[in-house]
Each structure stands twice: as structure tokens, then as C-alpha cells.
C-alpha positions as CSV (number, residue, x, y, z in Angstrom):
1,X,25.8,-56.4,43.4
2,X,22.4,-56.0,44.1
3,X,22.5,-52.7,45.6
4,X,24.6,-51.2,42.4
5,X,21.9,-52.4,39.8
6,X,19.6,-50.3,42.6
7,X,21.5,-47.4,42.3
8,X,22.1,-47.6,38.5
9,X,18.3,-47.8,38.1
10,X,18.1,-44.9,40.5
11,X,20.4,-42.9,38.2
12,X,18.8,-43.6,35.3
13,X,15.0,-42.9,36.6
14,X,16.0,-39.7,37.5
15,X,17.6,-39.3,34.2
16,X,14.7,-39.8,32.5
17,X,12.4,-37.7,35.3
18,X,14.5,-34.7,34.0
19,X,13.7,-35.0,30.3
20,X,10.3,-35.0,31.3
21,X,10.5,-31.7,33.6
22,X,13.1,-29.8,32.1
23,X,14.4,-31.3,28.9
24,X,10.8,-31.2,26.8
25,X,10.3,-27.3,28.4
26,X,13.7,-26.7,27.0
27,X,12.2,-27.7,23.2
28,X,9.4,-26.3,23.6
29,X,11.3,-22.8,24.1
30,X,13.4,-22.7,20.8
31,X,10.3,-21.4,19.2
32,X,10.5,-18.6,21.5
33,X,13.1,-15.7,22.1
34,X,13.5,-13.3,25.1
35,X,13.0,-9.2,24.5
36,X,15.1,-7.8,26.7
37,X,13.4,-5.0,28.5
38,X,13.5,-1.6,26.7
39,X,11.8,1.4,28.4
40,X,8.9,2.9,26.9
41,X,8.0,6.5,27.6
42,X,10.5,6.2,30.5
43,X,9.3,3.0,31.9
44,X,10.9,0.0,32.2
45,X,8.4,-2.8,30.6
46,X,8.3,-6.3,31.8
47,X,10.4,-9.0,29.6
48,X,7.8,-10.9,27.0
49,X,8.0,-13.6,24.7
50,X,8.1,-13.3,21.2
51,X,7.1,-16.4,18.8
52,X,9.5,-16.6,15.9
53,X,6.8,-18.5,13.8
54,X,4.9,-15.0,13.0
55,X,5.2,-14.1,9.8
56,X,7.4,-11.3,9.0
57,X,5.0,-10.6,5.9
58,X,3.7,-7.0,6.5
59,X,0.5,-7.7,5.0
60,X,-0.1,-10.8,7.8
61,X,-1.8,-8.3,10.4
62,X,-3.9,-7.2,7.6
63,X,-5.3,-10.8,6.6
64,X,-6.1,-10.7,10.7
65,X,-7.9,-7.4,10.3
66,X,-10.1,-8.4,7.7
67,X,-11.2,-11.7,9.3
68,X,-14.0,-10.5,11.4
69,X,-14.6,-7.6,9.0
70,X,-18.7,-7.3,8.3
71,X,-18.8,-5.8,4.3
72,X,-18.9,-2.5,4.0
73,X,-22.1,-2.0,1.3
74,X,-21.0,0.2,-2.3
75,X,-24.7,1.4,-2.0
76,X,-27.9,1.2,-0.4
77,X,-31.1,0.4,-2.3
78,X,-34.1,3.0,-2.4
79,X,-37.3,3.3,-4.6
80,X,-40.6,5.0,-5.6
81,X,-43.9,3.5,-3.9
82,X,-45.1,0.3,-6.3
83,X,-41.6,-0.2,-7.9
84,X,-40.5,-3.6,-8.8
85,X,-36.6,-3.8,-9.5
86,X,-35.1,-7.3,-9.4
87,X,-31.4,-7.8,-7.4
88,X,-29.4,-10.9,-8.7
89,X,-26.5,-12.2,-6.8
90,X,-25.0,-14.8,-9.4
91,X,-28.1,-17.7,-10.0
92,X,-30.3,-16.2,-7.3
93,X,-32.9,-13.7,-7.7
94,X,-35.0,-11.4,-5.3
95,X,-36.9,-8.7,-5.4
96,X,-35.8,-5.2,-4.1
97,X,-36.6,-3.5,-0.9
98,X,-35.8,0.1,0.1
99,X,-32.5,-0.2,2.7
100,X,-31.1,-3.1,1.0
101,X,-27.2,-2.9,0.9
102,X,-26.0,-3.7,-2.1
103,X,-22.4,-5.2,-2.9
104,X,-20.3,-6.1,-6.0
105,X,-21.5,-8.0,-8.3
106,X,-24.7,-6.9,-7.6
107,X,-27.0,-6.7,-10.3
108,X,-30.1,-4.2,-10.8
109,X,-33.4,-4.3,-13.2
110,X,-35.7,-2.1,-12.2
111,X,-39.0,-3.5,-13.7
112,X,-41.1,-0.5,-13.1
113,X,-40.7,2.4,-11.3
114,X,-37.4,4.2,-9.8
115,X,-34.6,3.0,-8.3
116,X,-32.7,4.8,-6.1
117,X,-29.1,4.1,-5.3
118,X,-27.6,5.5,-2.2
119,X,-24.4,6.7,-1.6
120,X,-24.3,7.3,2.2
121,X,-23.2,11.1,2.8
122,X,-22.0,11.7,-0.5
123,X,-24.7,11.3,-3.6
124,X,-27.7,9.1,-4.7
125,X,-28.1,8.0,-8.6
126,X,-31.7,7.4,-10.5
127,X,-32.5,4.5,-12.4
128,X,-35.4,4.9,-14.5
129,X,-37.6,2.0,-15.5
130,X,-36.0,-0.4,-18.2
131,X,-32.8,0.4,-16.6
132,X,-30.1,-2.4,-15.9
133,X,-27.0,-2.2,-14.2
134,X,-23.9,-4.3,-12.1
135,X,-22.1,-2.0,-9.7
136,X,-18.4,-3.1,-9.3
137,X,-15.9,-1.2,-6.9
138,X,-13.6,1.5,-8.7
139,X,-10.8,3.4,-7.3
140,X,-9.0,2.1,-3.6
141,X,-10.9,4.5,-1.5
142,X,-10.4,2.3,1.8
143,X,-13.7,1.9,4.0
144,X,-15.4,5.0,4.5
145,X,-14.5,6.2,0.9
146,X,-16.7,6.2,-2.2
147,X,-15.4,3.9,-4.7
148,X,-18.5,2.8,-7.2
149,X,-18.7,2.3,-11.0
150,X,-22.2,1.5,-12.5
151,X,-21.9,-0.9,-15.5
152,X,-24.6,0.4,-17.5
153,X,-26.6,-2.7,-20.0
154,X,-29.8,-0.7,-20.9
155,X,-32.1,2.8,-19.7
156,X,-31.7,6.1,-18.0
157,X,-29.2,7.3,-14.8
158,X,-29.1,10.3,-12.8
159,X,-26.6,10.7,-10.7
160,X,-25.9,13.5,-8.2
161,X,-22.7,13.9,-5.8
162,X,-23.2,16.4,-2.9
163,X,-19.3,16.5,-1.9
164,X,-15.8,17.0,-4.3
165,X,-14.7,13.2,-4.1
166,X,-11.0,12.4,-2.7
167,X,-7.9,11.6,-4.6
168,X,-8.7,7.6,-4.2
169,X,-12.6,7.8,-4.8
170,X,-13.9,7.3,-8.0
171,X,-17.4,7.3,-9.7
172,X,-18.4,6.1,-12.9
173,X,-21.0,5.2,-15.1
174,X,-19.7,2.9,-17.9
175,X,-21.6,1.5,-20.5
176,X,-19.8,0.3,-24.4
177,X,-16.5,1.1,-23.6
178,X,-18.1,4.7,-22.8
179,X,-17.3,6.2,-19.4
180,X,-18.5,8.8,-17.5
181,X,-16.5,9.4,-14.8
182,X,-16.8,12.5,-12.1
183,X,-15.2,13.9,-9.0
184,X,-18.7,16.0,-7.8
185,X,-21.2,16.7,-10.6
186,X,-24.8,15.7,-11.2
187,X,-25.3,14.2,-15.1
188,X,-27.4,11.8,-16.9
189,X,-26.4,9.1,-19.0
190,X,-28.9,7.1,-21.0
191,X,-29.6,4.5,-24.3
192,X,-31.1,6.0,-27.2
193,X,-31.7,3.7,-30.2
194,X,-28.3,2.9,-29.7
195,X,-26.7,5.5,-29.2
196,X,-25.6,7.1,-25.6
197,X,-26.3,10.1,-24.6
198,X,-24.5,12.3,-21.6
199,X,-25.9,15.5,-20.2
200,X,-24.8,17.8,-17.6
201,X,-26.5,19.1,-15.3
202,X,-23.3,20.9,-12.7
203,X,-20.1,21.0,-12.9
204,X,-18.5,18.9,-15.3
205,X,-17.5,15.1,-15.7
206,X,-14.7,13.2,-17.9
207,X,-16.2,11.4,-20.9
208,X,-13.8,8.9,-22.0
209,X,-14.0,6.3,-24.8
210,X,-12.0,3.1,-25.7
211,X,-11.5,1.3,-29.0
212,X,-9.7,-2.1,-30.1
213,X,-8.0,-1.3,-33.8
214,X,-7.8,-4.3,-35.7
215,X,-3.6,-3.9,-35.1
216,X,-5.0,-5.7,-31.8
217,X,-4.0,-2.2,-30.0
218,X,-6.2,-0.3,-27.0
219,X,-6.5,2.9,-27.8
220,X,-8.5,5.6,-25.2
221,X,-9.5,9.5,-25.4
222,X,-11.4,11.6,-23.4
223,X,-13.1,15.0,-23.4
224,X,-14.3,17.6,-20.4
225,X,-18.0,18.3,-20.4
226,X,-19.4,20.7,-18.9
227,X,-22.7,21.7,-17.0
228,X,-25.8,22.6,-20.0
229,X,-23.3,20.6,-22.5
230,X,-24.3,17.0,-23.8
231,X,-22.6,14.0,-26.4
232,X,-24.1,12.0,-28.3
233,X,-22.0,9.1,-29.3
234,X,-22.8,5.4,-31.3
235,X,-20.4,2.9,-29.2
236,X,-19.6,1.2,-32.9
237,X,-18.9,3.8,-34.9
238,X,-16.1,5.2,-31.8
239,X,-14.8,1.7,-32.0
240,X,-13.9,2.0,-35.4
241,X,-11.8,5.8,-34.7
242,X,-8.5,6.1,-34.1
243,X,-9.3,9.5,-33.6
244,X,-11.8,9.7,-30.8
245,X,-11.5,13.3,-29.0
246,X,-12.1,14.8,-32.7
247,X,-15.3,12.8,-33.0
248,X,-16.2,13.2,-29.5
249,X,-15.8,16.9,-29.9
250,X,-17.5,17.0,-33.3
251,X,-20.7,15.2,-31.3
252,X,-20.7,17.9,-28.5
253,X,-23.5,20.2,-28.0
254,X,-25.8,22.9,-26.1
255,X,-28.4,22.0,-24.1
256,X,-31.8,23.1,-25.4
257,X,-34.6,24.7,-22.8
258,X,-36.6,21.8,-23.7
259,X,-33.9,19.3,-22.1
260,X,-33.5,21.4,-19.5
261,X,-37.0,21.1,-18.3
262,X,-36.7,17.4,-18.1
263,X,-37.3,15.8,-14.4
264,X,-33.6,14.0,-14.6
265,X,-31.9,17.4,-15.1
266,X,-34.4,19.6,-12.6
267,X,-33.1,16.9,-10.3
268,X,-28.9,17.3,-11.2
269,X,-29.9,20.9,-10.3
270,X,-31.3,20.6,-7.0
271,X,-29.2,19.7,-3.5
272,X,-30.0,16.8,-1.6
273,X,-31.6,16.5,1.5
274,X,-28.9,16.2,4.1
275,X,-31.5,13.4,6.2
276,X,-32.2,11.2,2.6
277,X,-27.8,11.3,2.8
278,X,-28.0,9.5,6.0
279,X,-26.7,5.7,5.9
280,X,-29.7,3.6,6.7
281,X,-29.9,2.8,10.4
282,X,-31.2,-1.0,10.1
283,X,-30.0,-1.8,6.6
284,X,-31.4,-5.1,4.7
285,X,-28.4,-7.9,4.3
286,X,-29.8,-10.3,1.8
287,X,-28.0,-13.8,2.7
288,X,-27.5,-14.9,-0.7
289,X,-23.3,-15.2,-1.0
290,X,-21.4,-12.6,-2.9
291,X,-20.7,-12.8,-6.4
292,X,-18.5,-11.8,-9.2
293,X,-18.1,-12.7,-12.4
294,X,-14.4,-13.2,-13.3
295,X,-13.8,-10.8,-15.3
296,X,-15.1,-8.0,-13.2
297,X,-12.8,-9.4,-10.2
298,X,-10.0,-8.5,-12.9
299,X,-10.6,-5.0,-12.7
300,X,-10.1,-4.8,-9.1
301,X,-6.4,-3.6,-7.0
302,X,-5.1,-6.3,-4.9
303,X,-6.8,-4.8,-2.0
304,X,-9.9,-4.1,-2.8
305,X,-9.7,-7.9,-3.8
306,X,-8.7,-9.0,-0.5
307,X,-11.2,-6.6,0.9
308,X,-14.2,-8.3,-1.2
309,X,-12.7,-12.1,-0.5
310,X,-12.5,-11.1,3.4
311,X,-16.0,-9.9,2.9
312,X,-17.3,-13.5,1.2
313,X,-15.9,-15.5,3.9
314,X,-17.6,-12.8,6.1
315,X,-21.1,-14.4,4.2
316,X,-19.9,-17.8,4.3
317,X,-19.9,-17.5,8.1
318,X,-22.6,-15.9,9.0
319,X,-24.9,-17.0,6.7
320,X,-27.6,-18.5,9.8
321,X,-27.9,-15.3,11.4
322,X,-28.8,-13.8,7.8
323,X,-31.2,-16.0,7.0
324,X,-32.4,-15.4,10.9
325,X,-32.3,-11.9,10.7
326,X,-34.6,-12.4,7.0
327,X,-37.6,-14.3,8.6
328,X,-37.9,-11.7,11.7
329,X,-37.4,-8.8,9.3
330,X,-40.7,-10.3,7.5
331,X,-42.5,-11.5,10.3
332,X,-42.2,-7.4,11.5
333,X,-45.6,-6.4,10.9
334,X,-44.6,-2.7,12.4
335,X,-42.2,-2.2,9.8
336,X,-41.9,1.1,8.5
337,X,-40.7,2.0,5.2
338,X,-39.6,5.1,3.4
339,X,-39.9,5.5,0.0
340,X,-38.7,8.2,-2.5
341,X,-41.1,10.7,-4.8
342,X,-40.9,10.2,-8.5
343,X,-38.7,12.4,-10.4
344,X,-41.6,13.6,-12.1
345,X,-42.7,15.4,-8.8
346,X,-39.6,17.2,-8.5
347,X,-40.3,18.9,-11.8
348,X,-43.7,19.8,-10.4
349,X,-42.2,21.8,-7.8
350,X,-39.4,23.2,-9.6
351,X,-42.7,24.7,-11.5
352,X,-44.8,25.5,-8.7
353,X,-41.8,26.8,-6.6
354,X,-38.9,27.6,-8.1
355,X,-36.9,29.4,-5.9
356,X,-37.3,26.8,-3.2
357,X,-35.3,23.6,-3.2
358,X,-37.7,20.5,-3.1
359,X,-36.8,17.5,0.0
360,X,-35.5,15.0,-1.6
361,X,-36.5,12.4,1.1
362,X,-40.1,10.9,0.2
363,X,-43.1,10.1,3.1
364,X,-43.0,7.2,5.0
365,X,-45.8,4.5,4.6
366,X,-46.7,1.7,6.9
């Protein structure tokens, strides 16, 4: 008797030895299934194992992709010697400094002086003093792509584009449901007594308008304008037009010599310095997190929102070494920065020289 309870306990030991080497392996497995080999160029691979809890979702590797991805600037901030121009990032505030990548949401006031807004291989804009703008991405131009629209509250931009954009960049200067939109061009776009005016300096741009009728219905027109052409439109009386191209056209006119001696159109007219093109090497991340307003995250595609909400998190969790990399940035006593000339002395040149084409890259200053 004795020695059957011994070898019933025996049994059922073992028993329970074998859950715990074989029988908890075997669970663990169901979440896994065998490849069976498959050659590959010819060569047989080794058998692998594939876990059936990845998602089958196509845009899951992307989400993995954009983890670790460091934010890919719309512009880089440049100025004349002695300007102040204020960046705000949502509540926060601080003042400008030339290399200073800027992101959406960004906003620019530029207090005195010029600011310069780089577009790395491609174009830089001018903001005069009094000028206030938000850049906002536009288009789905992917990483190395320009993709920028300038939201346009009050002053004076000149833009210039060195290269034909592609099919998915876009740039635009928008201001009252009034936008300026181009593919390579230089133009100026500005606030007089309420009115906008557009001028071209090259090329030609799109000038597009958009109106709310009090039937509650959007309705949008455009006209082509090209180089030595201007408009001069009132944002309220085009809201008020169901016909827009007729009163954009009936606006339309030629440049006078006088306009075309103005520093912001000697500029549209003169190439860029390939060097002041060049992305800055050591660029300025200001730690203050991302922003944008809701109704600017609106505007954007699905992935150019992911792309900014990667890029947040991105902020979120490297926020030390920002603030790290702030305090030995102004502890660097050997610093050297670059600023640009005033348009003013490009006009200077253009009289003094005119048949050769001013650097647009200003001295540097210790």
C-alpha cells in the first residue's frame, strides 16, 4: 500500500515537472508561428519567428520611424546687426538669434531691423521692421522638401526662391484671405493703410483670394502675376465680390521706375549667394515645446500632422539636453556670429555696380 501512494506521488510530481518544462514553453509559443525557409537570392535563409501580435496596420512601422525623429526646422532665423525680432512659442517669449530654427507655430515680430528667414538650399524671405508673421507647414513635401506658408498679420516680405519647387512643395504668403503662392519667383507682399499690395520682381506667382457670401458659401479666384506687374487689393471689399478675378484684374498694374528702384525689388532681382543657402552647421534649438494653435493644426494632411506630433514628443523628451545645450551656447564667449546687410545696401550696390551681383551673405562679427 505504501509503496503505491509512492509511486502515485511519483507520477503525479513528474506530471506536474512537465507543465513546468514543456507545457508553459508550449503557451508561450502560440503567439509565435514558424516561416518556413524560402531562399533569397538563391540562398536558403534560416527558419525565424514571426510574432502574430504586430500590427498588420501599414502605417505601424511609420509610427516606429518617427519615434526618434529630431524635427526637421521650416526655416532658420537670420538678421541685420542690432535687430530685435521677438519668437513666441505659445505663452513663451524670447528674443531672436541668427541660426535659430524655427518650427510651426512659430511666431515672428521683428521690432527693429531685418529679419531674415532661411530656407536651406532653396530661398530666404525679408521681413522688414513692423513685420508679424506665424509660419505653418503647407504642401506634403516629406523631409528634405520645402513646404512653408507665412501667415502674414502686419509689414513688408521679400521673398526669393533660387530653385523651381517640386510637385509636393509649396510656398506661400497669406495674409486676409489673400494668398500669394509661388513655385520659384521673388515678390513682395506688404500692408498699406489697409490694403495689400503684391509686386513682382521674377517670374510670376498665383494670387488667389477667398470670400464667405452671406449664402454661407466659400467662394475662391485667382489671377497669374507676372514679373514688373503689381495688385493692389482691400481684403473687405474682395470679401464682399462674388466676382473676384474681374476685380482682381481690374486692380492689376505696371510697375513704375520708381518701385523698381526700391531695395525689396533690387533684391527679388539679384541671385543668392550659394554659401548664405547653406543650412546652418550648429543651428539654435530653443527648448520651449512646440506649439500650435488649433486651428492652424486643421490645415495640416494627416502626415504632416503625425510628422509635427512625432516632432513634440521629440521636445518633450529631450527637453534637458535643450536647456543643456542653451546655457553652454551662452556661456560660449568665442561665439561667432554672422549677420546679414540691410536691404538698403543692396540698393547701394546695385547703384555703384550694376552689372555685378552683390553677396548676399553679410560679415561675421565676434
Amino acid at each position: 500500500m505504501f509503496m503505491k501512494k509512492l509511486s502515485l506521488n511519483l507520477v503525479l510530481s513528474l506530471g506536474i515537472l512537465s507543465l513546468v518544462f514543456f507545457g508553459w514553453g508550449c503557451n508561450k509559443r502560440t503567439a509565435e508561428k514558424n516561416v518556413p525557409n524560402q531562399p533569397v537570392n538563391g540562398v536558403q535563409q534560416e527558419m525565424v519567428a514571426v510574432n502574430d501580435s504586430s500590427s498588420d496596420d501599414p502605417s505601424s512601422g511609420m509610427d516606429d520611424l518617427l519615434t526618434d525623429m529630431e524635427p526637421q526646422a521650416l526655416a532658420y532665423l537670420q538678421m541685420t546687426q542690432g535687430a530685435q525680432i521677438i519668437v513666441s512659442r505659445g505663452t513663451q517669449q524670447t528674443d531672436g538669434l541668427p541660426d535659430m530654427a524655427l518650427f510651426a507655430g512659430d511666431q515672428l515680430e521683428v521690432k527693429s531691423g531685418e529679419a531674415w528667414l532661411l530656407y536651406p538650399e532653396t530661398g530666404m524671405s525679408v521681413l522688414e521692421t513692423g513685420t508679424k508673421v506665424t509660419l505653418i507647414p503647407d504642401g506634403n513635401p516629406g523631409e528634405e522638401g520645402l513646404g512653408v506658408r507665412l501667415l502674414m498679420e502686419a509689414g513688408k516680405i521679400w521673398t526669393r526662391l533660387e530653385r523651381l519647387l517640386g510637385v509636393n512643395e509649396d510656398f506661400s504668403v497669406e495674409a486676409n484671405n489673400v494668398v500669394a503662392t509661388v513655385r520659384g519667383t521673388a515678390f513682395g507682399i506688404q500692408f498699406v493703410n489697409g490694403d495689400l499690395d503684391i509686386v513682382v520682381a521674377d517670374h510670376q506667382i498665383k494670387v488667389s483670394t477667398k470670400a464667405v457670401l452671406n449664402t454661407g458659401k466659400t467662394t475662391s479666384d485667382y489671377i497669374i502675376l507676372a514679373a514688373g506687374n503689381g495688385v493692389r487689393v482691400n481684403p473687405e471689399e474682395i470679401s464682399k465680390m462674388t466676382d473676384q478675378r474681374a476685380l482682381l484684374l481690374k486692380k492689376m498694374r505696371v510697375l513704375t521706375d520708381v518701385e523698381k528702384k526700391q531695395p525689396g525689388y533690387v533684391f527679388g532681382l539679384r541671385k543668392l549667394n550659394p554659401e548664405a543657402l547653406k543650412k546652418p552647421v550648429k543651428p539654435i534649438i530653443w527648448s520651449a515645446p512646440l506649439f500650435l494653435k488649433p486651428e492652424f493644426r486643421d490645415r495640416l494632411t494627416p502626415d504632416v500632422l503625425r510628422r509635427w506630433e512625432a516632432y513634440v514628443d521629440w521636445y518633450r523628451r529631450h527637453q534637458a539636453e535643450l536647456l543643456e545645450a542653451e546655457r553652454l551656447r551662452m556661456a560660449d564667449s568665442a561665439l561667432q556670429i554672422k549677420f546679414q546687410p540691410p536691404l538698403r545696401d543692396i540698393t547701394l550696390l546695385e547703384m555703384t555696380a550694376p552689372t555685378s551681383a552683390p553677396v548676399i551673405n553679410g560679415p561675421e562679427y565676434k
